[in-house]
C-alpha positions as CSV (number, residue, x, y, z in Angstrom):
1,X,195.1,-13.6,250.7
2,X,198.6,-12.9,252.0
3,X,200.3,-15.6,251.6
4,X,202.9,-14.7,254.5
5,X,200.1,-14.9,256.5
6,X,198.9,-18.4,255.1
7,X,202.0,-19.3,256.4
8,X,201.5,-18.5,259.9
9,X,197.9,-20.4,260.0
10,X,200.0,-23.5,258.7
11,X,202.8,-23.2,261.1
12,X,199.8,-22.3,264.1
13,X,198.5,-25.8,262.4
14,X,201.5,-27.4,262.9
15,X,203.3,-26.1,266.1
16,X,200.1,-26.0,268.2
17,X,200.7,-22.8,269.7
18,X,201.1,-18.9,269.2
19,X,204.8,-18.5,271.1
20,X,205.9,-22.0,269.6
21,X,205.0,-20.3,266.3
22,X,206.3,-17.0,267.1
23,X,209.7,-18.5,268.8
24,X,210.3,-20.8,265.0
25,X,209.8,-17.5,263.0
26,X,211.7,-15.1,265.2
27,X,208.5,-12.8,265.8
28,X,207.0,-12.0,268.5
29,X,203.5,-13.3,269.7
30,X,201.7,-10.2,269.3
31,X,202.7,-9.8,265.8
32,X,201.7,-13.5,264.8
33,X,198.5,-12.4,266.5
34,X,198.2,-9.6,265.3
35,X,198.9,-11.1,261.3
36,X,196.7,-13.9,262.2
37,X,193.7,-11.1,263.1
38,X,194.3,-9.4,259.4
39,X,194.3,-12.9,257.8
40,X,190.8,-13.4,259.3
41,X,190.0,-9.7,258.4
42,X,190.6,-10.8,254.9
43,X,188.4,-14.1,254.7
44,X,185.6,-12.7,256.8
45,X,185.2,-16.2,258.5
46,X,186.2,-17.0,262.2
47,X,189.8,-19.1,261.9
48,X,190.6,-19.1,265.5
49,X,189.3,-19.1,269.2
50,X,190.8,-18.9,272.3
51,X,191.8,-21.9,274.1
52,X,192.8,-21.4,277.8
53,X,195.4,-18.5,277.8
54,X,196.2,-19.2,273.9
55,X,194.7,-19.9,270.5
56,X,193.3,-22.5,268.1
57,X,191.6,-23.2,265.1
58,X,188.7,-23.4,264.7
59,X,187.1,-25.6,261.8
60,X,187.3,-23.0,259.0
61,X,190.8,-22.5,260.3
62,X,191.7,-25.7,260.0
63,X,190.0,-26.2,256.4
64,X,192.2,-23.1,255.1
65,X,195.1,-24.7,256.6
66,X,195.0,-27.6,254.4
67,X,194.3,-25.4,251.7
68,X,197.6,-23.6,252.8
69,X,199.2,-26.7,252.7
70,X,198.1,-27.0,248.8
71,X,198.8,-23.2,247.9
72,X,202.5,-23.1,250.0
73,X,203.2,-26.6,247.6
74,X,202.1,-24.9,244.4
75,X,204.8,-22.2,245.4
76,X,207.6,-25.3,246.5
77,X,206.8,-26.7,242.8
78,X,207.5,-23.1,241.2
79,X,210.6,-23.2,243.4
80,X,211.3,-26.0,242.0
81,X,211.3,-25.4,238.5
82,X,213.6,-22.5,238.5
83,X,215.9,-25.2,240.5
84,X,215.9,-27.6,237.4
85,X,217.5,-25.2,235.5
86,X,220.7,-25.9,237.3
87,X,222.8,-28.5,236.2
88,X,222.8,-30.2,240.4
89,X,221.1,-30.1,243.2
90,X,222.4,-27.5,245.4
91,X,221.8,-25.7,249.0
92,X,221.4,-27.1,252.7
93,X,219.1,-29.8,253.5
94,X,218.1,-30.0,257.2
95,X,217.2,-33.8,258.8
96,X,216.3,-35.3,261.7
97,X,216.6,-38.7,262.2
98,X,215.3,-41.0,265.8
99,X,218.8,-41.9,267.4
100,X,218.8,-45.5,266.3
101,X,217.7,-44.9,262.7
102,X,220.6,-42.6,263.1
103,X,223.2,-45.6,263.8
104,X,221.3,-47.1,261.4
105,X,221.6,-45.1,258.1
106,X,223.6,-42.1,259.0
107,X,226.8,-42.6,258.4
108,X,225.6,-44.4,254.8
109,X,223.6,-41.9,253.9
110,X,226.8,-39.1,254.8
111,X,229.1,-41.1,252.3
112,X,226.3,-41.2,249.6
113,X,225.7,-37.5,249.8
114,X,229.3,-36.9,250.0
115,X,229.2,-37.6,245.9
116,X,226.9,-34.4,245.6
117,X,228.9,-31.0,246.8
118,X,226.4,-28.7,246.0
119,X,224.3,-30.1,248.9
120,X,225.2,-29.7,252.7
121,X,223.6,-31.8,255.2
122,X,222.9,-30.5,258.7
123,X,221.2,-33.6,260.6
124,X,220.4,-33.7,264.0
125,X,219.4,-37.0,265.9
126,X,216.1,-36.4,267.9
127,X,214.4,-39.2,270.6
128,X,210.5,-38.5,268.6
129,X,207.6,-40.2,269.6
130,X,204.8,-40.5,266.8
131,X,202.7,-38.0,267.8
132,X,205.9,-35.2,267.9
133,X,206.5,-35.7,264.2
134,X,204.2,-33.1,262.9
135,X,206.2,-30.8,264.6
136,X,209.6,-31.8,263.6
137,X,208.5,-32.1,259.7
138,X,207.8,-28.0,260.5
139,X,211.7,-27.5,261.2
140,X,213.3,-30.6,259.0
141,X,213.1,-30.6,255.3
142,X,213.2,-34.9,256.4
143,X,212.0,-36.3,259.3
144,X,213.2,-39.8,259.1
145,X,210.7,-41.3,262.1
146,X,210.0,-44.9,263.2
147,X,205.9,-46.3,264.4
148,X,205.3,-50.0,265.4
149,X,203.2,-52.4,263.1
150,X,199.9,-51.5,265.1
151,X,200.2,-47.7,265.1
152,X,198.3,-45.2,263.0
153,X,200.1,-44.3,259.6
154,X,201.6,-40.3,259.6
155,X,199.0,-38.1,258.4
156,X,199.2,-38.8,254.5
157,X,196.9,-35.5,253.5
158,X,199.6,-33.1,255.0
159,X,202.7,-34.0,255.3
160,X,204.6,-36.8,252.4
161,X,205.3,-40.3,253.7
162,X,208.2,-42.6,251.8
163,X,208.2,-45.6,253.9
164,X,211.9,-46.8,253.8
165,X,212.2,-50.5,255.6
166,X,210.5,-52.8,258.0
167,X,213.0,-53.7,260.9
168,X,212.0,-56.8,262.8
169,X,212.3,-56.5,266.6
170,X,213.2,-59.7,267.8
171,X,213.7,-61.2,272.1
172,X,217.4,-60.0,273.0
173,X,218.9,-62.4,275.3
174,X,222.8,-63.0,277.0
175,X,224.1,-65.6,275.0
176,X,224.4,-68.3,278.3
177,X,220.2,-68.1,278.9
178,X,218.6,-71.0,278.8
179,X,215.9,-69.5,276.2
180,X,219.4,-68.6,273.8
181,X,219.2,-72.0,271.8
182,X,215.9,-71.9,271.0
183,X,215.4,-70.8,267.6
184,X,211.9,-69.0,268.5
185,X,210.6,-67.6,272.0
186,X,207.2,-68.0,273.3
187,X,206.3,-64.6,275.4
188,X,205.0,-66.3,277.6
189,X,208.2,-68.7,278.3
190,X,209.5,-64.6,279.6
191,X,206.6,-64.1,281.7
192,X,208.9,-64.3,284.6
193,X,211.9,-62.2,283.2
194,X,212.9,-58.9,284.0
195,X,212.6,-56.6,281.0
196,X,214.6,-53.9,280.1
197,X,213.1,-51.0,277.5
198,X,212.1,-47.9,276.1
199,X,210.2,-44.8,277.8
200,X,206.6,-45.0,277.6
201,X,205.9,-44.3,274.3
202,X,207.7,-44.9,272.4
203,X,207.2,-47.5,269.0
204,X,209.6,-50.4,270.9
205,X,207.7,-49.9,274.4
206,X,204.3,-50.0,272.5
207,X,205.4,-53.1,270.8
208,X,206.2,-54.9,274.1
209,X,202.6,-53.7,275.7
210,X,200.8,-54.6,272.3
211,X,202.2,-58.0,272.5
212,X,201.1,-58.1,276.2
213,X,197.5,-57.5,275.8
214,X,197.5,-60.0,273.0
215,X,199.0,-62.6,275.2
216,X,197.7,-61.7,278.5
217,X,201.3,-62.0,280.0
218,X,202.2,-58.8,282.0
219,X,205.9,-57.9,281.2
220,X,208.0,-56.8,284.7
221,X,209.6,-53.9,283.1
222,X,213.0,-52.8,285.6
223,X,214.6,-50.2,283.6
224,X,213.7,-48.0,280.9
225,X,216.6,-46.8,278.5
226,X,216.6,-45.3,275.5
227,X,220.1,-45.5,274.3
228,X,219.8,-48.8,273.0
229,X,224.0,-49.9,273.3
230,X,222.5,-49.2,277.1
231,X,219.8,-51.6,277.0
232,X,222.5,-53.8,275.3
233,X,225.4,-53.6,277.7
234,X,222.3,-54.6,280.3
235,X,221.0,-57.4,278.4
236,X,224.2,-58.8,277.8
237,X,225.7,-58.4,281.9
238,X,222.1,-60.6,282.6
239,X,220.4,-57.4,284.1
240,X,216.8,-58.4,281.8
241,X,215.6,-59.1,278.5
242,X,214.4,-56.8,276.3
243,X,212.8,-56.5,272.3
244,X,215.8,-55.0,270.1
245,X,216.0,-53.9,266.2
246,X,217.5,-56.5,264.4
247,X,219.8,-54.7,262.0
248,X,220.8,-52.2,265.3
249,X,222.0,-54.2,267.4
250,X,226.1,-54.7,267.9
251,X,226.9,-56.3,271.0
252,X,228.3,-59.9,270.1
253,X,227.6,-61.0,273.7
254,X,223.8,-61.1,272.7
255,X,221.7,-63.5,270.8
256,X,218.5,-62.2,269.2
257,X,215.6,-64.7,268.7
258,X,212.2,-63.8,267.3
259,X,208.9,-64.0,268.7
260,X,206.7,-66.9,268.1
261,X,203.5,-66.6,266.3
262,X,203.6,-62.8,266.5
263,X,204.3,-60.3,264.1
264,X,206.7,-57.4,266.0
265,X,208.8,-55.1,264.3
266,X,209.2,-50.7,263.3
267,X,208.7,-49.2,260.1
268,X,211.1,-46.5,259.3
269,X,209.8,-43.9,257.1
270,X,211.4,-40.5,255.9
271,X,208.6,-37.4,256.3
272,X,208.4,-34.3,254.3
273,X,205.6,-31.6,253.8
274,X,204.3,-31.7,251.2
275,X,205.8,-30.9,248.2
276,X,209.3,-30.7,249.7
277,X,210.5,-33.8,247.6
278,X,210.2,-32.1,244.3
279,X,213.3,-29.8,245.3
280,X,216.1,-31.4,243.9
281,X,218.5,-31.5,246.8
282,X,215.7,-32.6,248.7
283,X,214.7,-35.1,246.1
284,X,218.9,-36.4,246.3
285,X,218.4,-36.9,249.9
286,X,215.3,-39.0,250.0
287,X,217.2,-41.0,247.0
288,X,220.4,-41.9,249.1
289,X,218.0,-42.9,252.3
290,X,216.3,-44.7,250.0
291,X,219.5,-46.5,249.0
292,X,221.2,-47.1,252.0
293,X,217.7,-48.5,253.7
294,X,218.1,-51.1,250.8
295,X,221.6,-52.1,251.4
296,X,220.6,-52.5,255.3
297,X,217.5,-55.1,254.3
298,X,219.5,-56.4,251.2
């Protein structure tokens, strides 16, 4: 099998779609379908089917798409190898990091890296939801991504998970409400507050809805901001409550307090495909996030 081709059934895998596939590569969608038609040609087993005015895979194509996954890593590890021969890691290594995990271990993980010149960073912040992951891990050598206690873990079998902390999320309030002193926050003592949070969606908005159910209190949610300094500014000028990252947030005006008798928080976690760790300036990268997500918990 043509392993050019393999790649093409993992990145159809992966991206969902024959133009997102052909618009990654620079091809065009004829030719990706046209190289997807030989790979089938060559396995003499349907791999695809069409699906509305596009393509996807069918079981067998899925099944040889983890198998790409294995082969393509096998190749990364002989990549590899050569690499060990040089004395550093060297070459670009491309991240993406969710905004506030950004903030968070950005700059940290900049001045670590800064010790190794033979690797260049180029990291771009992107607002991810869980389920957009998979993509992103097909463009980014790291995804550094964030999913709420109750979610489903990242999908283990295809892609490398290195969990990196647990941030608590804990009741932001202004510092003269009358809930501020308490050193624990019922949810249902904010039944009647205005909340302030995230797009639907994402981990911190599936937090505050999880908790609901559990509760049976119905949060009023007013605004929904991303940027959380926003959500801050707004907490802090009495416009609503809202559930914040504890090691994010900045704003002296606010007083965080956690939740009683529930467990809330985010678990940050760096992504790879598979077999991307064992190139060494990868491998330096995951070390330094590694090292600057202790520092934040320490």
């Amino acid at each position: 099998m043509d392993v050019r081709r393999l790649r093409l059934l993992r990145e159809l895998a992966d991206r969902g779609t024959v133009t997102a596939v052909a618009k990654a590569l620079a091809y065009t969608p004829s030719a990706v379908s046209q190289q997807l038609r030989a790979l089938q040609a060559e396995v003499g087993v349907t791999l695809t089917e069409p699906a509305g005015r596009g393509l996807r895979l069918t079981d067998a194509g899925r099944a040889l798409a983890a198998r790409a996954d294995e082969v393509l890593a096998v190749l990364d590890r002989a990549e590899a190898e050569l690499n060990t021969y040089r004395s550093t890691p060297r070459g670009t290594v491309r991240v993406a990091l969710f905004p506030s995990g950004a903030l968070l271990l950005l700059p940290g993980l900049l001045r670590r890296m800064s010790a190794i010149r033979e690797v260049s960073l180029e990291c771009r912040d992107v607002d991810m939801t869980p389920p957009e992951v998979q993509a992103l891990v097909a463009d980014f050598d790291i995804v550094v991504a964030h999913r709420d206690d109750q979610a489903q873990p990242f999908d283990s079998e295809r892609m490398e998970i290195t969990p990196l902390l647990r941030e608590p999320l804990d009741v932001a309030l202004p510092r003269g409400h009358p809930l501020a002193s308490r050193d624990r926050v019922e949810l249902t003592e904010l039944a009647g507050e205005p909340w302030v949070s995230v797009d639907i969606g994402f981990p911190v908005d599936d937090v505050l809805r999880s908790l609901a159910v559990r509760t049976g209190t119905r949060p009023k949610v007013v605004q929904r901001i991303n940027d959380f300094r926003v959500i801050e500014a707004l907490v802090a000028d009495g416009f609503g409550v809202a559930l914040l990252p504890r090691y994010t947030v900045d704003d002296p005006r606010l007083v965080l307090r956690p939740l009683a008798g529930v467990r809330a928080g985010r678990n940050v976690e760096a992504v790879s495909r598979r077999g991307a760790s064992e190139r060494p300036a990868v491998r330096a990268v995951f070390d330094a996030l590694l090292a600057e997500a202790a520092s934040v918990t320490g």
